[in-house]
NUVOLUM-691397 format. One record per residue (C-alpha): residue number from 0; residue in one letter; x, y, z. Coordinates in steps of 0.2 Angstrom, whole numbers. Last residue first. Example, Ala and Ser with C-alpha at 12.3 -4.5 7.8 and 13.67 -1.06 7.14 Angstrom:
! residues 2
1 | S | 68 | -5 | 36
0 | A | 62 | -22 | 39
This chain:
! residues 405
404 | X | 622 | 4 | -278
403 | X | 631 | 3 | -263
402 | X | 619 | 16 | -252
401 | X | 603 | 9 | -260
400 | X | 609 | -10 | -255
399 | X | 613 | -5 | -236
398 | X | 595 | 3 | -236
397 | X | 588 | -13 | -240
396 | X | 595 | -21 | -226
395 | X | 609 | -35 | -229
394 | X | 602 | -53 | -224
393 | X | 587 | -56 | -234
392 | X | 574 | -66 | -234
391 | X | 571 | -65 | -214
390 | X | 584 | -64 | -203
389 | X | 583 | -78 | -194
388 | X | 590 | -85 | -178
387 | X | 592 | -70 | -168
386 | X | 597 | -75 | -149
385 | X | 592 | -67 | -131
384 | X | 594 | -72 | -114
383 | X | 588 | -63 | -100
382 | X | 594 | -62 | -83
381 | X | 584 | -55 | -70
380 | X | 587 | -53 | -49
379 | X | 578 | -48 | -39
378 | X | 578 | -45 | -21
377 | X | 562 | -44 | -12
376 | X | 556 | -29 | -1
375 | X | 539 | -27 | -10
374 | X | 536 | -44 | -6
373 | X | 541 | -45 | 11
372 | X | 531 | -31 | 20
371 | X | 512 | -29 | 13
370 | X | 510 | -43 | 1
369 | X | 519 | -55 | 14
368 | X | 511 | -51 | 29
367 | X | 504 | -68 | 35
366 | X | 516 | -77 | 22
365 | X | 534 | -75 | 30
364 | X | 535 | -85 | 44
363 | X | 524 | -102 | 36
362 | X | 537 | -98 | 19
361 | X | 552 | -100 | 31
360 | X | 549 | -117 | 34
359 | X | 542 | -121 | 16
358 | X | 556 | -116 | 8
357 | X | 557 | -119 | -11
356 | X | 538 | -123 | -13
355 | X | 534 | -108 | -1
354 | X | 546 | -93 | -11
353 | X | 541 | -100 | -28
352 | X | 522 | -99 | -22
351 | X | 524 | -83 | -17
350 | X | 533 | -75 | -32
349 | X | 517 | -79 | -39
348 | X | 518 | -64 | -53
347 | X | 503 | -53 | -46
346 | X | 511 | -52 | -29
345 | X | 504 | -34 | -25
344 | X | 511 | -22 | -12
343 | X | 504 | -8 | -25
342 | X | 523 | -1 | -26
341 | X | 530 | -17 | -28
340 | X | 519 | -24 | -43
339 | X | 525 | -7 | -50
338 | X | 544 | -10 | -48
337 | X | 541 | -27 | -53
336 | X | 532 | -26 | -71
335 | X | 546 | -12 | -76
334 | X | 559 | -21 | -71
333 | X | 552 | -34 | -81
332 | X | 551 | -22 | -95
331 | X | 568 | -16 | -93
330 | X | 574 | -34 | -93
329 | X | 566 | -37 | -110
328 | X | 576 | -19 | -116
327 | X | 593 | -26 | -111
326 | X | 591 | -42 | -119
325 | X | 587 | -35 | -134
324 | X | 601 | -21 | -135
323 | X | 612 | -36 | -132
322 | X | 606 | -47 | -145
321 | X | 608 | -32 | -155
320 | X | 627 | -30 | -153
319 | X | 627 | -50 | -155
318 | X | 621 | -49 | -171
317 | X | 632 | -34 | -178
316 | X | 647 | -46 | -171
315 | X | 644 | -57 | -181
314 | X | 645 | -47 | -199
313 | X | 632 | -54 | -209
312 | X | 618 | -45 | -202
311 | X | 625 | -29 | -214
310 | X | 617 | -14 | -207
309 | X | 610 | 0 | -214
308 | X | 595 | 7 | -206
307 | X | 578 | 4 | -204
306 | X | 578 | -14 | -202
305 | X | 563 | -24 | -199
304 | X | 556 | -42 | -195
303 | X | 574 | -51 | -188
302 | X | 572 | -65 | -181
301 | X | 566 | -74 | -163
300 | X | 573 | -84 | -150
299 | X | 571 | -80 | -132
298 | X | 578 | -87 | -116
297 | X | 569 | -79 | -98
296 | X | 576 | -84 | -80
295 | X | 569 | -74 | -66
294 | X | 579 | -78 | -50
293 | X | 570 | -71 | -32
292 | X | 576 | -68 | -17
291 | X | 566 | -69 | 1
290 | X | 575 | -59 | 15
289 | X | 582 | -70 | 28
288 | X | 600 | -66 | 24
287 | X | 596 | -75 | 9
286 | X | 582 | -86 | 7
285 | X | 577 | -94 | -12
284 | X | 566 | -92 | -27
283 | X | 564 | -98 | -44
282 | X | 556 | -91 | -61
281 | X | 557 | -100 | -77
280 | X | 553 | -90 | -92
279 | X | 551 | -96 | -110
278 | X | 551 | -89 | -125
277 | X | 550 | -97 | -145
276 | X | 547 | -87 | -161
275 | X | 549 | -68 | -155
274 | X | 550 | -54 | -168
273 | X | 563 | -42 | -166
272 | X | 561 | -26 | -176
271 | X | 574 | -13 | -180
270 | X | 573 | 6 | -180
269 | X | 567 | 9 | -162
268 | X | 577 | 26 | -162
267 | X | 590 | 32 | -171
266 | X | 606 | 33 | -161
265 | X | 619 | 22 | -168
264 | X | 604 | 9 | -165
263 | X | 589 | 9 | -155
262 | X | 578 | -7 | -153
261 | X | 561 | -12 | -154
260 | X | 551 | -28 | -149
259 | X | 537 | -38 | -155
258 | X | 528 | -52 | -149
257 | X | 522 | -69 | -148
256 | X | 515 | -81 | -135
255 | X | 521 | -73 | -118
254 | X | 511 | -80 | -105
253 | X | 528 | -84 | -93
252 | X | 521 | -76 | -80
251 | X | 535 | -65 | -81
250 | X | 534 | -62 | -99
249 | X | 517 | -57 | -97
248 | X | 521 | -46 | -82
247 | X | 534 | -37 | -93
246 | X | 523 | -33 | -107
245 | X | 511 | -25 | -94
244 | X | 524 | -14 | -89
243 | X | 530 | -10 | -108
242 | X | 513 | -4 | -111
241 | X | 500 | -4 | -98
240 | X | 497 | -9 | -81
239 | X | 484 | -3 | -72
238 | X | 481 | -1 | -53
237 | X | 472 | -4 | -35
236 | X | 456 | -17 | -44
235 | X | 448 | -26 | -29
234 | X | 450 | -44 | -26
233 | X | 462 | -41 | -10
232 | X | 475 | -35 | -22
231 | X | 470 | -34 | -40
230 | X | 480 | -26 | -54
229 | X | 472 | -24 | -71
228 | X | 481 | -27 | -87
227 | X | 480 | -15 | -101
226 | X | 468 | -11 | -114
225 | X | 462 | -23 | -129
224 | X | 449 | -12 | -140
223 | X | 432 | -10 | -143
222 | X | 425 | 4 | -156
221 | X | 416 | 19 | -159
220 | X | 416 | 30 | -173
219 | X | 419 | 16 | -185
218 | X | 429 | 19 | -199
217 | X | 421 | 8 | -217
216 | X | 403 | 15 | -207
215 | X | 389 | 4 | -206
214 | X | 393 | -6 | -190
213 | X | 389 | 11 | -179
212 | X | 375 | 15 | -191
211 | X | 365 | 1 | -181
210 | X | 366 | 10 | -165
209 | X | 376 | 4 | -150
208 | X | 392 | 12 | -151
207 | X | 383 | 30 | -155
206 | X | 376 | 33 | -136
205 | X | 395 | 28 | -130
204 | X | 404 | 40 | -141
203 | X | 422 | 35 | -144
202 | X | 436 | 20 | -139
201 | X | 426 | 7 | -127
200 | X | 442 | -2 | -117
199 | X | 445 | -18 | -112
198 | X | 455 | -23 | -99
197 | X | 463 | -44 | -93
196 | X | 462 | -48 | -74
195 | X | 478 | -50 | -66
194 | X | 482 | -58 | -47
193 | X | 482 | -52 | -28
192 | X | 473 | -61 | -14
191 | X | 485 | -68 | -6
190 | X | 494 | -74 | -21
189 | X | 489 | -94 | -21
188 | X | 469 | -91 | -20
187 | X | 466 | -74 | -28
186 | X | 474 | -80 | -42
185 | X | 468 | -98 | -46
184 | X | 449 | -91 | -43
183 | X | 457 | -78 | -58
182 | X | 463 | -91 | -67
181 | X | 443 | -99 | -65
180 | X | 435 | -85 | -70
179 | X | 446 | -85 | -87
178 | X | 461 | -72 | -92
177 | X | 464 | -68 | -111
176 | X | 484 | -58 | -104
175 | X | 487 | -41 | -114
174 | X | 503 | -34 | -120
173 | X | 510 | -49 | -130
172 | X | 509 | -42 | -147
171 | X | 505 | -56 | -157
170 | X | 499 | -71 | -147
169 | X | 491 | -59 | -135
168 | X | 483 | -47 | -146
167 | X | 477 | -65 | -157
166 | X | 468 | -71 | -140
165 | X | 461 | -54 | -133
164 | X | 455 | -48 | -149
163 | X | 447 | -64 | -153
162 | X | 438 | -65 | -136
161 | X | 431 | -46 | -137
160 | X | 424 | -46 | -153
159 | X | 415 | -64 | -148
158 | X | 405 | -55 | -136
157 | X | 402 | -40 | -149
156 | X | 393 | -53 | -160
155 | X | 394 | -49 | -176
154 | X | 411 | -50 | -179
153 | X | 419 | -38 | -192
152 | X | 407 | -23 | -190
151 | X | 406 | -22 | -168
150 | X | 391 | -14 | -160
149 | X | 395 | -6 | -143
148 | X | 382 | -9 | -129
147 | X | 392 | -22 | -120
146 | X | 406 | -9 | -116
145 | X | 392 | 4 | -109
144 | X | 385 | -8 | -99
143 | X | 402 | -14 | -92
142 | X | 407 | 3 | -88
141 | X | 420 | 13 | -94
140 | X | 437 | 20 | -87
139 | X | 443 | 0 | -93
138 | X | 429 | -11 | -93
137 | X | 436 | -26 | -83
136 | X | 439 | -42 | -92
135 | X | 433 | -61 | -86
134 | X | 433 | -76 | -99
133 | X | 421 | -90 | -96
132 | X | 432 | -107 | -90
131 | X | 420 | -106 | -75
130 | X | 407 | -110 | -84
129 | X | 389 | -104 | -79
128 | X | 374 | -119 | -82
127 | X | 375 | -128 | -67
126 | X | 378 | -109 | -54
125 | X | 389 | -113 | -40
124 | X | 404 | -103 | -51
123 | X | 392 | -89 | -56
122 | X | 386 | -85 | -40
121 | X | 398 | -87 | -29
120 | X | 413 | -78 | -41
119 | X | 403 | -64 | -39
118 | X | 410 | -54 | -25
117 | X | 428 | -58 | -30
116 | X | 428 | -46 | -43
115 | X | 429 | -30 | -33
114 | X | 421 | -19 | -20
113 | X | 425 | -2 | -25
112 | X | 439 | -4 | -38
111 | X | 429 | -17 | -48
110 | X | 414 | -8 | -44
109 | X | 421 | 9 | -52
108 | X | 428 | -3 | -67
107 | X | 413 | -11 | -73
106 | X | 413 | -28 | -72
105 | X | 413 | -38 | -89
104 | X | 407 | -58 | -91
103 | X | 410 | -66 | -106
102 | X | 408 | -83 | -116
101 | X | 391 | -86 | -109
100 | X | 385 | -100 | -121
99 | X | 380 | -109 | -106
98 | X | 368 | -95 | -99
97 | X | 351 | -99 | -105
96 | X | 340 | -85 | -100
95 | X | 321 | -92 | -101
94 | X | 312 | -84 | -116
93 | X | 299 | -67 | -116
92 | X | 312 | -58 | -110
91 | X | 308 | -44 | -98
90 | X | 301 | -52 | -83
89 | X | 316 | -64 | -86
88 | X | 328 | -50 | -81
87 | X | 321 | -49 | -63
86 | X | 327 | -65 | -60
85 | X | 345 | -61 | -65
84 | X | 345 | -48 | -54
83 | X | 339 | -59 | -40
82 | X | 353 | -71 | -44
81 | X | 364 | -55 | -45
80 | X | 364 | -48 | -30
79 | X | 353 | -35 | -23
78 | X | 344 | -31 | -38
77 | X | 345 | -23 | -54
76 | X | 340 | -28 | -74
75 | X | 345 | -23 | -91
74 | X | 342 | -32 | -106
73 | X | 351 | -28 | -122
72 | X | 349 | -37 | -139
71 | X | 361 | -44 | -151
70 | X | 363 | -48 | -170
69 | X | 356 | -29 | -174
68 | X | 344 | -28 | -187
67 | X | 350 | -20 | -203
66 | X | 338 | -8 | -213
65 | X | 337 | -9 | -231
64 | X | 318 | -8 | -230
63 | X | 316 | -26 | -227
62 | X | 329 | -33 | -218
61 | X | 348 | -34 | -224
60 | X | 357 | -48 | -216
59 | X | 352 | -65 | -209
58 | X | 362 | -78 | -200
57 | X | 366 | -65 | -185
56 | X | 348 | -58 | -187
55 | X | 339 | -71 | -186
54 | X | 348 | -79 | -171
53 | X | 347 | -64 | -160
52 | X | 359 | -67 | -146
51 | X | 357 | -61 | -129
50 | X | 369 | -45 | -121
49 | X | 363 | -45 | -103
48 | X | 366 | -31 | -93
47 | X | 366 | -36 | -73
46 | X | 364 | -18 | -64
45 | X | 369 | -23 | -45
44 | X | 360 | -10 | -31
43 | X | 369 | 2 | -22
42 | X | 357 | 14 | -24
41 | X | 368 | 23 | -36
40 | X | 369 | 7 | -47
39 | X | 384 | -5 | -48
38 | X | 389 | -14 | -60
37 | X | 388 | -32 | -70
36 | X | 391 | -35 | -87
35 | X | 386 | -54 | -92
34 | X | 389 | -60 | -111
33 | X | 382 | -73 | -126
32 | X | 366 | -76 | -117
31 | X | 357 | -86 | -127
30 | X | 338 | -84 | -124
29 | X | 328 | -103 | -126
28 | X | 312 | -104 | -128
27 | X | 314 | -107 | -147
26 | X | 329 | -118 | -145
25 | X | 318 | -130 | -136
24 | X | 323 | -136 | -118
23 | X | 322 | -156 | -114
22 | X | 324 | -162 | -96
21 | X | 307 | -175 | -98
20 | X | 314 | -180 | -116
19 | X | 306 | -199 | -115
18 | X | 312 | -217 | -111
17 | X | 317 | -220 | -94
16 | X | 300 | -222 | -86
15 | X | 295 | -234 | -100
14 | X | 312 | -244 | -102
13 | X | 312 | -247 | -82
12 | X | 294 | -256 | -83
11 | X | 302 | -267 | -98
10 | X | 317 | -273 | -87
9 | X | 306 | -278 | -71
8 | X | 293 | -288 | -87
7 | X | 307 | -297 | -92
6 | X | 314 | -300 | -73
5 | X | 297 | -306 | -68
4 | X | 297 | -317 | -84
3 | X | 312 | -323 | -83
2 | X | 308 | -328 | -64
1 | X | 291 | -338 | -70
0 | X | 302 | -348 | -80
């Protein structure tokens, strides 16, 4: 009896200095930092900007006087890294920064290209609070201040801007890539320090993209927009990639998610539309004549979205004419991706990894100087497959029905 009672009373004592919020944090002390900037002051010191969220004023609208409050604020701080930079910032804000809503972090692109991304990975990946599943972009020909400044109409949070445009251009258009920290940790790991980190650009005035009347214009003067894919080799930013090249990398990588491509016919240019529906890429690698080789494999389905000219899709043979012309015009692109990836000694497709897990012998010879001498002297070789399942509603083009009629 006197045991249940030592263990009762044992059990009771545990309940008391369990109970209670001792790690508790009150939304009202609390600064939400929505995204991170980081560049690089004169004095060589960092400059962390910190876009925090106003809660007021993003559930809110029009304030008194017919005046509307921005949904974020800017808080601006330097040091020699950013931990220090970080604590300087609370001497500023009257709440403690709160960094697991961060959804963003932006490097200006003179730092990226002077000392590069890989410098603050410490930080933020041994940081509690920081995710590394946070999205990483580079300010393209801006800087990370500059592109956190810029007020956005539709969303209110510029943060969020920036991670819907990535996710729907890339499911749409398939030029740009939504990379995380930790994709990018992936990267620099297994490509010898070369990999893709997604761009944004800041379209228009800089002083007039953070002022209220930014957001209350139907045209915005200034605005944010998806722009390229940045090259890294050795963490630092050597290149961008835009346009058809950076399409070709997506399709490498096999990130493709949805796209459009033009084709010429009878000599009027990019007159029909293919719109992809399903893609995949398979990418292998071999040794020949002891010079790495590498098979890319891509199969596409998709319909028809657009036709400009008159052409009856009935016809079988007018379908496998442009099955051709698309299958030609996806290997350009990857030709593109390559040839450029090549000239900047940069393995951003992991032809690497293809080469080591196919022929791991000759992989331990090859991968002390493989950016610099193998890689740029590979032999590839690309063979698209292209097929048009649907043609939309109707099957003649428009055009085609004028000219009978």
């Amino acid at each position: 009896m006197a045991r249940k009672i030592k263990i009762l009373f044992i059990l009771m004592s545990i309940s008391f200095l369990l109970s209670g919020c001792w790690s508790k944090k009150e939304l009202t002390d609390l600064a939400i930092v929505a995204a991170m900037g980081i560049d690089k002051a004169e004095d060589g010191k960092y400059v962390m900007t910190l876009q925090i969220i106003n809660p007021a004023n993003v559930a809110g609208g029009m304030r008194g006087g017919g005046s509307q409050s921005p949904p974020v604020t800017l808080y601006s701080a330097t040091g020699d890294n950013l931990v220090e930079a970080s604590r300087r910032a609370s001497s500023k804000i009257s709440r403690r920064l709160y960094y697991a809503h961060t959804n963003l972090v932006v490097i200006g692109e003179d730092l990226a290209r002077e000392e590069g991304v890989a410098t603050f990975i410490d930080a933020i990946d041994r940081d509690h609070e920081f995710r590394i599943t946070t999205t990483m972009v580079i300010a393209n020909h801006s800087s990370a201040e500059d592109l956190l400044r810029t007020l956005t109409p539709v969303d209110k949070i510029p943060a969020n801007k920036v991670l819907k445009t990535l996710e729907f251009s890339q499911k749409k258009w398939g030029h740009n890539v939504k990379t995380s920290i930790q994709d990018v940790m992936k990267g620099l790991h297994s490509s010898k320090g070369a990999t893709v980190v997604s761009g944004f650009r800041l379209l228009g005035d800089p002083k007039h993209a953070g002022l209220p009347e930014n957001i209350q214009e139907s045209e915005p003067e200034s605005t944010l927009e998806a722009s390229g894919i940045a090259i890294i080799k050795d963490g630092k930013l050597v290149d961008w990639q835009y346009g058809k090249a950076a399409r070709g990398t997506v399709w490498i990588r096999d990130e493709i998610q949805g796209t459009d491509i033009n084709i010429d016919w009878k000599g009027k240019k990019e007159v029909i539309a293919y719109q992809t529906n399903r893609q995949k890429t398979n990418v292998s690698g071999a040794m020949k004549k002891g010079r790495p080789h590498v098979s890319i494999h891509t199969r596409v389905e998709g319909s028809i979205g657009e036709m400009n000219v008159p052409i009856d899709i009935t016809d079988g043979k007018m379908i496998s004419q442009m099955e051709k012309k698309i299958e030609k015009e996806i290997e350009g692109e990857i030709k593109k991706a390559i040839e450029q990836a090549q000239a900047n000694q940069a393995d951003i497709f992991g032809f690497d990894d293809v080469i080591r897990r196919s022929r791991p012998d000759d992989w331990n010879k090859l991968k002390e100087m493989w950016n610099e001498v193998y890689f740029p002297d590979a032999k590839v070789d690309i063979k698209v497959e292209a097929y048009i399942r649907r043609a939309g509603l109707r099957n003649k083009s428009f055009l085609s029905s004028l000219e009978e009629a």
